[in-house]
C-alpha positions, 0 to 999 in steps of 0.5 A, a space after each residue: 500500500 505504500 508503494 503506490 501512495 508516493 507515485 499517485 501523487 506526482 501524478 495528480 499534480 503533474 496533470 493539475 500543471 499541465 491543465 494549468 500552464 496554459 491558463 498560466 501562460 495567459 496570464 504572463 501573456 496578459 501581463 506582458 501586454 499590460 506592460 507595453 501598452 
């Protein structure tokens, strides 16, 4: 049971970055466009 535990995690949180970076991305895209206008 322990096993198992310790590799699901990292799992979870790399598809939770992945759903996110682009909502990320589009955040600093936006910010960056704040910036120069």
């Amino acid at each position: 049971m322990c096993i198992p535990v310790p590799s699901l995690i990292p799992s979870i949180f790399i598809k939770k970055i992945k759903v996110r970076l682009p909502y990320f991305f589009g955040i600093i895209l936006q910010f960056r466009y704040l910036t120069v206008a």
